[in-house]
C-alpha positions as CSV (number, residue, x, y, z in Angstrom):
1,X,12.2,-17.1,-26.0
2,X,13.8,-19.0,-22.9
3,X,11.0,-20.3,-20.5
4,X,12.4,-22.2,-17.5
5,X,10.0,-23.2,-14.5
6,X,12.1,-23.2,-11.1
7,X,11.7,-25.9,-9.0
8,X,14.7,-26.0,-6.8
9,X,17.0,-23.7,-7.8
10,X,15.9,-20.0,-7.3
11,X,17.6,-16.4,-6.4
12,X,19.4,-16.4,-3.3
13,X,16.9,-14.2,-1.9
14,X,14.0,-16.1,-2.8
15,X,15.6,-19.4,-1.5
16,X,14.8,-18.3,2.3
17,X,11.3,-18.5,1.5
18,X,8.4,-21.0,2.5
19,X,6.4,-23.4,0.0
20,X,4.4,-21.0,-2.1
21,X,1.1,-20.7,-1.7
22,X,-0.6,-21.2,-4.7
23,X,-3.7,-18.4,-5.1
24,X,-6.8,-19.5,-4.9
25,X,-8.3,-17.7,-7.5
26,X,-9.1,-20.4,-10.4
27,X,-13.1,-20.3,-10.0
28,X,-12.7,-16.4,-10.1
29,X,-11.2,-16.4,-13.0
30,X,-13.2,-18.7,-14.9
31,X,-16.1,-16.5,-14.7
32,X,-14.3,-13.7,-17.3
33,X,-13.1,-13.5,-20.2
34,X,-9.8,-12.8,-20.7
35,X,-10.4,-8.8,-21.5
36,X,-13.2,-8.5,-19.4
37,X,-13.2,-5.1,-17.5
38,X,-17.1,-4.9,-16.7
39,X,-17.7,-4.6,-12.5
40,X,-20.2,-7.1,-11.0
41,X,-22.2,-6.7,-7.9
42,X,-19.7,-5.2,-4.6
43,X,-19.5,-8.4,-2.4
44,X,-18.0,-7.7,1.0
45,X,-16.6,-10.1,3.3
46,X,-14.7,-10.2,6.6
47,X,-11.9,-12.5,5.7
48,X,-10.8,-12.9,9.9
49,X,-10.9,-11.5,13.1
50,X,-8.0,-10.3,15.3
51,X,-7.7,-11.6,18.6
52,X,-5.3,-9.0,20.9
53,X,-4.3,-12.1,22.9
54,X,-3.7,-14.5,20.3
55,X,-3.0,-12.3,17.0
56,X,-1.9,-9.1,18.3
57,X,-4.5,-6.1,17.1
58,X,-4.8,-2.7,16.7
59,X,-3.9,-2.0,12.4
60,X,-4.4,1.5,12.9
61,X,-2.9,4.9,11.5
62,X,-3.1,4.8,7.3
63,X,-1.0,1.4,7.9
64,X,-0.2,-0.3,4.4
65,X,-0.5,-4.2,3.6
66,X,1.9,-5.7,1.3
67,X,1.5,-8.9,-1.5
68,X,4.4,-10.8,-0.8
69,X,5.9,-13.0,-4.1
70,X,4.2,-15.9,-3.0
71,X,0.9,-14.1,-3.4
72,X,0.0,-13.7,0.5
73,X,-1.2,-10.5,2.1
74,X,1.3,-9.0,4.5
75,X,0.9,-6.1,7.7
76,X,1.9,-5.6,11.2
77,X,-0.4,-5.1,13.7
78,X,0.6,-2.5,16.7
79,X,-0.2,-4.0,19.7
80,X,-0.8,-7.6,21.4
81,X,0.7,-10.4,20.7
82,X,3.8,-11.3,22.6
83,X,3.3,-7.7,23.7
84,X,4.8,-5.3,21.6
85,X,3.1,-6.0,17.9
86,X,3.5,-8.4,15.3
87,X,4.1,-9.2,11.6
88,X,1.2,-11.2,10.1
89,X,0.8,-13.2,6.9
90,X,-2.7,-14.1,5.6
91,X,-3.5,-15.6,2.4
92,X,-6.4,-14.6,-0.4
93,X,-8.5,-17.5,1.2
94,X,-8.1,-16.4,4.4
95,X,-5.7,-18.4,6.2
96,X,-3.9,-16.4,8.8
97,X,-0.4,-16.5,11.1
98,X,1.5,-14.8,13.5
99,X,5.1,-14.7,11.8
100,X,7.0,-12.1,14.2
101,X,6.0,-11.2,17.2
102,X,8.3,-8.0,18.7
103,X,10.0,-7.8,22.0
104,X,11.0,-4.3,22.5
105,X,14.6,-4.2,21.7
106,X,14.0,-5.5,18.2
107,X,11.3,-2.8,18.1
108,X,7.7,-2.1,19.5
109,X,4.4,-1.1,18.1
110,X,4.8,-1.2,14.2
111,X,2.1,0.8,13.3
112,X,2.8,1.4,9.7
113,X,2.3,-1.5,7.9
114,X,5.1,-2.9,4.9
115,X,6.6,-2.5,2.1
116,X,8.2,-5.2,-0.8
117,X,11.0,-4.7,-2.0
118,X,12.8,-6.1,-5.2
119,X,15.0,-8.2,-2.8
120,X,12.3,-10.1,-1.9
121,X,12.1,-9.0,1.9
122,X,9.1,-6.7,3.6
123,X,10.4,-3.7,5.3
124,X,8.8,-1.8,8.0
125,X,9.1,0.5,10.8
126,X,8.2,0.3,14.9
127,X,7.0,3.5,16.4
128,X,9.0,2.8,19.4
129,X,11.4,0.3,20.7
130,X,14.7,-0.4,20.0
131,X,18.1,0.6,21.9
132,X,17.0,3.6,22.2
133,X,13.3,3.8,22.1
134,X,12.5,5.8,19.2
135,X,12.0,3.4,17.1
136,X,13.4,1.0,14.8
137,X,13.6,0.3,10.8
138,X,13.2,-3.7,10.0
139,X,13.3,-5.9,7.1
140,X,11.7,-9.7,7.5
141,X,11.4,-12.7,5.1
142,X,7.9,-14.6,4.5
143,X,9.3,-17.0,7.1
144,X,9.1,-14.2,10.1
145,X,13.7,-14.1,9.9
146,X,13.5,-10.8,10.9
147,X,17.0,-8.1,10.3
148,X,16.6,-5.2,12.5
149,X,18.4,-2.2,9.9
150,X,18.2,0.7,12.7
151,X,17.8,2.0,15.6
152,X,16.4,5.4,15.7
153,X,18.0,8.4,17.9
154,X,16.7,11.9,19.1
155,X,18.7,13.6,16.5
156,X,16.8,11.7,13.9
157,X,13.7,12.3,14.7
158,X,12.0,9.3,15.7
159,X,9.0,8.1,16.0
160,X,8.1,7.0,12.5
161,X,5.0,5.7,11.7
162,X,5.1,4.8,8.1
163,X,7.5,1.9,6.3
164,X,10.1,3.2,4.5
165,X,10.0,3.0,0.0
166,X,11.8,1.5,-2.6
167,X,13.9,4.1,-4.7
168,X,16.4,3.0,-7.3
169,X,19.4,2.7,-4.7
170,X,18.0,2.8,-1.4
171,X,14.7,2.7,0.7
172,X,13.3,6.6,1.5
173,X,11.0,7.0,4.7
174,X,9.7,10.0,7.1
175,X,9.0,10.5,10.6
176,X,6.3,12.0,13.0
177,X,8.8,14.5,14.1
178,X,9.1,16.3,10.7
179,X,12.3,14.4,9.2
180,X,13.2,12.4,6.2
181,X,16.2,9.7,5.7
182,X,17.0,7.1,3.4
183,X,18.5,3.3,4.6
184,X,20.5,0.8,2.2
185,X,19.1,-2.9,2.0
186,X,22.3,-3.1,4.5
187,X,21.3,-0.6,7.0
188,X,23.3,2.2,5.7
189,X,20.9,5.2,7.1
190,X,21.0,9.2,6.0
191,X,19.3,11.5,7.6
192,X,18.3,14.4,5.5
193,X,19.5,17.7,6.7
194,X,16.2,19.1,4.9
195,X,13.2,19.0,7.6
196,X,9.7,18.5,6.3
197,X,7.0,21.3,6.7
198,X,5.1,19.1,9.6
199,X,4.8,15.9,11.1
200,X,4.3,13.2,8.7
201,X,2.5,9.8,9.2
202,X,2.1,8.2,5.7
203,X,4.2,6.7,3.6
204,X,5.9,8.3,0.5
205,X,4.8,7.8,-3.1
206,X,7.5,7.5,-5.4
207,X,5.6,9.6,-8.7
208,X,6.9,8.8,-12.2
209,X,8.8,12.1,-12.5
210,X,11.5,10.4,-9.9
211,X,10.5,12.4,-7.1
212,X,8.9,11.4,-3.8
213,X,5.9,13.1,-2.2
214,X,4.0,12.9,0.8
215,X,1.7,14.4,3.4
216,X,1.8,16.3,6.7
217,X,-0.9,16.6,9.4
218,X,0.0,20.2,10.2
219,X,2.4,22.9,9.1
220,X,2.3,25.0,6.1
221,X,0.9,28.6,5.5
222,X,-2.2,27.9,7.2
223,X,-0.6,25.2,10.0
224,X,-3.7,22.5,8.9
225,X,-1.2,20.1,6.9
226,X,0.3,20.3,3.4
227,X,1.5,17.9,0.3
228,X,5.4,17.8,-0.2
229,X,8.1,16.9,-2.9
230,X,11.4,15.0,-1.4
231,X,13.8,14.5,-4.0
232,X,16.5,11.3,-3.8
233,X,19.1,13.9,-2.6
234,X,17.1,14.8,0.2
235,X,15.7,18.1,-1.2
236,X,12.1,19.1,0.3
237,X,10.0,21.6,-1.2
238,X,5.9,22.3,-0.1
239,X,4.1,21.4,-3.2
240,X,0.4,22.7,-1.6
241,X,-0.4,24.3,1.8
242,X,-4.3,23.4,2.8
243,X,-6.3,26.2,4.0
244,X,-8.9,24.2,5.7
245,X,-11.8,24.9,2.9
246,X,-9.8,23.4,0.1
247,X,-9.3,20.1,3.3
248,X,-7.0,19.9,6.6
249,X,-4.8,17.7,8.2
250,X,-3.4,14.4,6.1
251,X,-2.4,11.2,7.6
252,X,-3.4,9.9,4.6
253,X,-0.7,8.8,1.8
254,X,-1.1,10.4,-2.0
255,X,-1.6,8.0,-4.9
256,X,-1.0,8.6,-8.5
257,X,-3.3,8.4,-10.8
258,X,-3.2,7.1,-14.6
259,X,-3.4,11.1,-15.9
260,X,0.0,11.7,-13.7
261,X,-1.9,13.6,-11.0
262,X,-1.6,13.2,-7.3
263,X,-4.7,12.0,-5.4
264,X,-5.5,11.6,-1.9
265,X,-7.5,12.8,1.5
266,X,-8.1,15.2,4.1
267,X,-9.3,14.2,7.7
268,X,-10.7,16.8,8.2
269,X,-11.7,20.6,6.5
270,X,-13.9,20.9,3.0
271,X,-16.3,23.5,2.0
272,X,-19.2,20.5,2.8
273,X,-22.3,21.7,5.8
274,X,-19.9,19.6,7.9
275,X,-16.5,20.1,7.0
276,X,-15.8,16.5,7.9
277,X,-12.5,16.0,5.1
278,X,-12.3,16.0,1.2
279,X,-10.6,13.8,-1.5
280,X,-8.6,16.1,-4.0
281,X,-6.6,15.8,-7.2
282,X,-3.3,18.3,-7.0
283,X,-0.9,18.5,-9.9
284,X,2.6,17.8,-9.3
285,X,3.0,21.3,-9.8
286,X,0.7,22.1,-7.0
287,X,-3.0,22.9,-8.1
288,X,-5.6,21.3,-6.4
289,X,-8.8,20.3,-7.2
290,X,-11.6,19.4,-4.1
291,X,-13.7,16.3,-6.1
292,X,-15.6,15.1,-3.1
293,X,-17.0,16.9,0.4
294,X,-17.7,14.6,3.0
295,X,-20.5,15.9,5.5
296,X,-21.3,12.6,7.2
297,X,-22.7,14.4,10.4
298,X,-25.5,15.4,8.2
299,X,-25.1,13.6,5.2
300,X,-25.0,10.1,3.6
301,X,-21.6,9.7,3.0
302,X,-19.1,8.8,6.1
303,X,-16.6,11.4,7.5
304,X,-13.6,11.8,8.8
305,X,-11.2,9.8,6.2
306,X,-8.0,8.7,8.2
307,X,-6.4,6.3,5.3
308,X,-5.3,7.3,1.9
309,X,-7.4,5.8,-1.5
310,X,-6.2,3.0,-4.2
311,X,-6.3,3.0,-7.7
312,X,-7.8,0.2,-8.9
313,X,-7.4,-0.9,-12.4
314,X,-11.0,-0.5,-13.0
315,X,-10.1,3.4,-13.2
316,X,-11.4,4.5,-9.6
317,X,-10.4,4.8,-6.4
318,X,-11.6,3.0,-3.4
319,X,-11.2,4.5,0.2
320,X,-12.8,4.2,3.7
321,X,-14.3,7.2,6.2
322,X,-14.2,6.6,9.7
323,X,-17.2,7.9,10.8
324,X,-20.8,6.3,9.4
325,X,-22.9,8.6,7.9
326,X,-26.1,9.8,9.4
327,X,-28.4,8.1,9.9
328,X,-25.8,4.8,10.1
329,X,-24.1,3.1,12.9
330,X,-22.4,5.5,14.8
331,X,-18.2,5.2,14.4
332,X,-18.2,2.3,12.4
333,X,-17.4,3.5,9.4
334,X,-17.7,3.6,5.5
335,X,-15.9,2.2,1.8
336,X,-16.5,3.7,-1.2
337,X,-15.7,4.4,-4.4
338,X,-14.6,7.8,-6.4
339,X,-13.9,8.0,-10.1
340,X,-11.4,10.9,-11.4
341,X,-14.4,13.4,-12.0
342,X,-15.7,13.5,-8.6
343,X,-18.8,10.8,-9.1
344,X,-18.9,9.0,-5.9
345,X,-20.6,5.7,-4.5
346,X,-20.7,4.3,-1.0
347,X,-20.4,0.5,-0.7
348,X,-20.2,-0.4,2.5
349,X,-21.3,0.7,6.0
350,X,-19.1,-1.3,8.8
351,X,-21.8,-2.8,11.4
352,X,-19.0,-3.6,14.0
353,X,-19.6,-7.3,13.9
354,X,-17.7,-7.2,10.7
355,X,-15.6,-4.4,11.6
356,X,-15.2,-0.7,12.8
357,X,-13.5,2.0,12.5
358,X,-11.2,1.0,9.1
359,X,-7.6,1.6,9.7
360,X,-5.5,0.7,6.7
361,X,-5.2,2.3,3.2
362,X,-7.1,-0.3,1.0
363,X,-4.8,-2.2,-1.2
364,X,-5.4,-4.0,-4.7
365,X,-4.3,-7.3,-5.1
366,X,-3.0,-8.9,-8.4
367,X,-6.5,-11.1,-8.2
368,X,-8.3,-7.9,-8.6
369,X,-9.4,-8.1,-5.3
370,X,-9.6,-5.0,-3.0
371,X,-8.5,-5.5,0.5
372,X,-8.1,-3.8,3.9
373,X,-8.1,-3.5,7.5
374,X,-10.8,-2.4,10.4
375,X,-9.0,-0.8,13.9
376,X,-11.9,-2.2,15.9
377,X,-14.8,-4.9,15.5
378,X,-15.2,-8.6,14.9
379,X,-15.2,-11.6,17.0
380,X,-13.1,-10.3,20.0
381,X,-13.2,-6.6,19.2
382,X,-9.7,-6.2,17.8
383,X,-10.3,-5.5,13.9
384,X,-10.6,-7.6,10.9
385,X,-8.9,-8.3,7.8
386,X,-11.5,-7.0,5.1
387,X,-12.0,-8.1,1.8
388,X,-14.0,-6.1,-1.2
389,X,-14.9,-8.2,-4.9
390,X,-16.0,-5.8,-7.5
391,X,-15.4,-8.5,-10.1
392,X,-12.3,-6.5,-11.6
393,X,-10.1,-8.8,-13.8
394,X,-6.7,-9.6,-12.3
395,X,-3.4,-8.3,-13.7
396,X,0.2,-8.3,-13.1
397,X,2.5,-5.7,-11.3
398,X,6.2,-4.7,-11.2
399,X,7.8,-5.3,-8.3
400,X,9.7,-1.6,-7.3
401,X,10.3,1.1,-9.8
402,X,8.2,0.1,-12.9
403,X,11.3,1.4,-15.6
404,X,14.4,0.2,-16.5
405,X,17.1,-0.3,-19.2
406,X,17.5,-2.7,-21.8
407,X,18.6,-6.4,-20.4
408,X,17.8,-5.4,-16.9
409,X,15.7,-8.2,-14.9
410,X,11.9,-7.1,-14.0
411,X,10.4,-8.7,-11.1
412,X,6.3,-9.3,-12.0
413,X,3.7,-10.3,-9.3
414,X,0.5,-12.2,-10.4
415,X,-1.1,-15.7,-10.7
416,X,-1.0,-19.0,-13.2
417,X,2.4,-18.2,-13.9
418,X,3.0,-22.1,-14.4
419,X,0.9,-21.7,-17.1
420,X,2.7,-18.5,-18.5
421,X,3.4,-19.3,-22.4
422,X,4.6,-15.6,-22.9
423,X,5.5,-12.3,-21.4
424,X,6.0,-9.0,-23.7
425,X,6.6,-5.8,-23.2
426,X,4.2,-3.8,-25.0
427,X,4.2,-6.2,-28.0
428,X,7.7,-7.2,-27.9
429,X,8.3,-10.9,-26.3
430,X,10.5,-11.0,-23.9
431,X,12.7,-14.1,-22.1
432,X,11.5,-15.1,-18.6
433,X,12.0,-17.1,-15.7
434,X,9.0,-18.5,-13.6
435,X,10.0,-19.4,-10.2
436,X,5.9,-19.9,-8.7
437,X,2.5,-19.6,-9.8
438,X,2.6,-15.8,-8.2
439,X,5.9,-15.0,-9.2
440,X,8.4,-14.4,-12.2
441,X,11.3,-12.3,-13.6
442,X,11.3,-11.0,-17.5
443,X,14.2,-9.6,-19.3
444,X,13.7,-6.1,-20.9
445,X,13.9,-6.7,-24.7
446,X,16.1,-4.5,-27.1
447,X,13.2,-3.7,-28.8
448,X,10.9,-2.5,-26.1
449,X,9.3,0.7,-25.9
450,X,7.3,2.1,-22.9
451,X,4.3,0.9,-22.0
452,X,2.5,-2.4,-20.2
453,X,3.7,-6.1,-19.3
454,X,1.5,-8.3,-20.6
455,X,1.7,-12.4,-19.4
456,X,-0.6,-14.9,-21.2
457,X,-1.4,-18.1,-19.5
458,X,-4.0,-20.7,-19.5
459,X,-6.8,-18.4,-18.1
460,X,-6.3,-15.6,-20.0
461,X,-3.7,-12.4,-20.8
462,X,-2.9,-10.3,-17.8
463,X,-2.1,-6.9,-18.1
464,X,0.3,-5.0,-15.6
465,X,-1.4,-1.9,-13.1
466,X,2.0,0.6,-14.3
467,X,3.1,1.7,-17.5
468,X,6.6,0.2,-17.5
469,X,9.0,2.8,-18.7
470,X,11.8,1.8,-21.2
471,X,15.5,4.0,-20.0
472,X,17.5,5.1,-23.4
C-alpha cells in the first residue's frame, strides 16, 4: 500500500485550484457510528439568501448543483449579477461567493446548473449569449477561470438549458430545440444527426448499461412528453411515450435507482382527482410504473413537480412540488420523500421567508446532507440555497463513470481523507494518493471485482453511493 498526502505537488488540473476548504462536518459525524444507517428527525434549514443585485438569482428550470473536489457546493444562477448570470460557490457551512459573473459574449443566462468532471473543471451551459446568441457551452475552475468550449448556431439547435455529461471520451448534452451533441474537454463539438422526440430541458443520465437517457416536455405518441435512450454514437430511440394518465410533460431529469430502473417525474398528468404530475419507475426497456399521484389542489401533498428526484443512500428519493398542497401556503411549495414502493412522506412546506417555489433537482452531498435550491423567497425575494439533514451517514463517490480497468486511477469525493488509513475495492486494498481532506485518487487493484469503494479514516469507514464496476 502506497499512501502519500499532497501538500504541494498535485495534478496539473488540480493545481489551478484555491486552498481547500476543509468540510465542516466533524460534530456530525461524531454523533454515528461508523455503520449507522438509522434516519433522525428531518431538520430543514435555509443555508442563504440570493440577492438579484448583489448575487445574481433566479436557480430555476430542474437546474443541477455540483460538489466540487474541495467539497463546496457549485450552481449558476440565471439572472442578476453583472447582468447576465453567474457561477456561485457555497460551502456546507454556508459561506457563499460570486465566482463568474457573465457578460453576454462569454454567454448569458445559465440556467442549467453544472456538472464535474474527472478533469477537475465544472461545465455548464448559457441559454443564450455568445457570438451568436444561442447559447454557449463553458467549463470553469473553483477559482471562477472560465474557458468558453462553444458557441451555439441555428443549425444546432440552441438554446440548451441543461449542462452537458461526462461519458467515457467526451461530455454528451441536449437542447430545447430537440437536438443532441457531444463536446471534447477541448471544445471539439458533434452534433447528432439523430433529433430527439421533443424539446428537452434536463440533463442526461448516463445508466449503467452505457447508454444515455433523458426527458422531453412534449412529443411522442400522445405529444405530452416522453423518456429517451441516446447512445454515445448519437443513436436516439423513445423508450416511453406518456399518455397523460400514466403523467405529462418532463422537465424533470431521470435517476437510476439501486434495482437498475429509471426513476423520475411528470409536471403534470396522473390518474390523481387533480392530475397535478406523478413520480414513476420505467424499466430500461420501457414499462412504467405510476408510484405516486400528486393532487395538491385538493390534497395534502404539493403539485406540479418541475425538478427531477435524488437517490439518497438511505434508499429513497427526495424531490420538491411546486405548488403547496391545500390547505398550505399557496405557490410556495413542498420536499418530500418517496421509497421504491410508492410509500411517500412530505417534509417540508416552503413558507416564502425561507423560500418558494423550489427550482433545482435536490442533490446529495458526500456529508449525507440533502441540498437544493428555491426560484423565489428569502431575504430579498430572489431564492435560497436550501439545506435538508435526515441524519444519513456520509459516504464517498466516484468522480465520472463509476467502472474501469485494472491500474486505471479512480477519482473519490468525500471527507477526513487526511485521516484515510485505507481504500479497497470491495475487500481488496488498493494504493492511493490523498491530495485534501475531500479529495483522493485510488488505483484499481488486479484483484478487484465489482462492487463498492470503501475509505476508512479516523471517524469511521465510508462507503461509495455507486457500485464501481471492474472492466475484464
Amino acid at each position: 500500500m502506497t499512501i502519500s498526502l499532497r501538500t504541494n505537488e498535485s495534478k496539473a488540473a488540480f493545481a489551478c485550484h484555491s486552498p481547500v476548504v476543509i468540510l465542516v462536518v466533524s460534530l456530525f459525524l461524531l454523533s454515528f457510528g461508523a455503520h449507522s444507517s438509522r434516519l433522525h428527525a428531518q431538520t430543514f434549514g435555509d443555508m442563504h439568501d440570493f440577492n438579484c443585485s448583489r448575487d445574481g438569482c433566479d436557480p430555476n428550470f430542474s437546474g443541477i448543483v455540483a460538489q466540487g473536489i474541495d467539497g463546496n457546493l457549485y450552481g449558476t444562477l440565471a439572472e442578476g449579477g453583472a447582468g447576465c448570470g453567474s457561477v456561485f460557490r457555497i460551502t456546507p457551512s454556508g459561506a457563499f461567493n460570486d465566482i463568474y459573473n457573465f457578460s453576454g459574449q462569454d454567454g448569458c443566462y445559465p440556467v442549467g446548473g453544472l456538472t464535474l468532471g474527472t478533469d477537475n473543471y465544472l461545465y455548464g451551459t448559457t441559454n443564450l449569449g455568445g457570438l451568436n446568441n444561442f447559447g454557449t457551452i463553458f467549463k470553469i475552475t473553483p477559482m471562477g477561470n472560465l474557458i468558453k468550449l462553444h458557441d451555439f448556431t441555428s443549425e444546432e439547435g440552441g438554446y440548451p438549458y441543461a449542462p452537458p455529461v461526462q461519458g467515457k471520451k467526451a461530455f454528451y448534452g441536449v437542447t430545447s430545440e430537440n437536438t443532441a451533441y457531444s463536446i471534447t474537454p477541448t471544445g471539439t463539438f458533434k452534433l447528432f444527426r439523430d433529433r430527439l422526440p421533443g424539446p428537452s430541458y434536463a440533463p442526461l443520465l448516463l445508466a449503467s448499461n452505457g447508454s444515455f437517457y433523458g426527458t422531453t416536455s412534449s412529443g411522442g405518441s400522445h405529444n405530452v412528453g416522453t423518456v429517451f435512450r441516446l447512445t454515445a454514437a448519437g443513436a436516439v430511440t423513445t423508450v416511453y411515450s406518456f399518455d397523460f394518465s400514466h403523467g405529462a410533460y418532463l422537465y424533470q431529469p431521470l435517476v437510476q435507482g439501486s434495482d437498475k430502473n429509471l426513476y423520475g417525474m411528470t409536471n403534470e398528468g396522473g390518474n390523481g382527482q387533480a392530475p397535478d404530475g406523478v413520480v414513476f419507475k420505467l424499466t430500461l426497456k420501457g414499462v412504467i410504473t405510476v408510484l405516486h399521484n400528486f393532487d395538491g389542489d385538493i390534497g395534502t401533498d404539493g403539485s406540479f413537480p418541475t425538478d427531477g428526484l435524488v437517490a439518497a443512500t438511505d434508499g429513497t428519493f427526495y424531490g420538491t412540488t411546486l405548488i403547496a398542497p391545500n390547505g398550505g401556503t399557496a405557490l410556495y411549495g413542498t420536499l418530500f420523500r418517496i421509497d421504491k414502493n410508492g410509500s411517500y412522506s412530505q417534509l417540508h412546506v416552503f413558507d416564502g421567508t425561507h423560500g418558494q417555489n423550489p427550482a433545482s433537482t435536490p442533490m446529495q452531498h458526500t456529508n449525507g446532507i440533502i441540498y437544493g435550491t428555491a426560484d423565489l423567497g428569502g431575504a430579498s425575494d430572489g431564492g435560497v440555497f436550501w439545506e435538508l439533514n435526515s441524519g444519513i451517514f456520509p459516504f464517498v463517490s466516484v468522480v465520472g463513470i463509476p467502472s474501469g480497468k485494472v491500474n486505471q486511477v479512480v477519482e473519490i469525493l468525500g471527507q477526513g481523507f487526511t485521516t484515510a488509513s485505507s481504500v479497497k475495492f470491495g475487500s481488496v486494498s488498493s494504493n492511493f494518493n490523498i491530495y485534501s481532506d475531500t479529495y483522493l485518487t485510488a488505483v484499481v487493484p488486479s484483484a478487484a471485482k465489482s462492487g463498492t469503494i470503501s475509505v476508512t479514516t479516523s471517524k469511521g469507514t465510508f462507503v461509495s453511493k455507486q457500485v464501481f464496476k471492474v472492466l475484464r
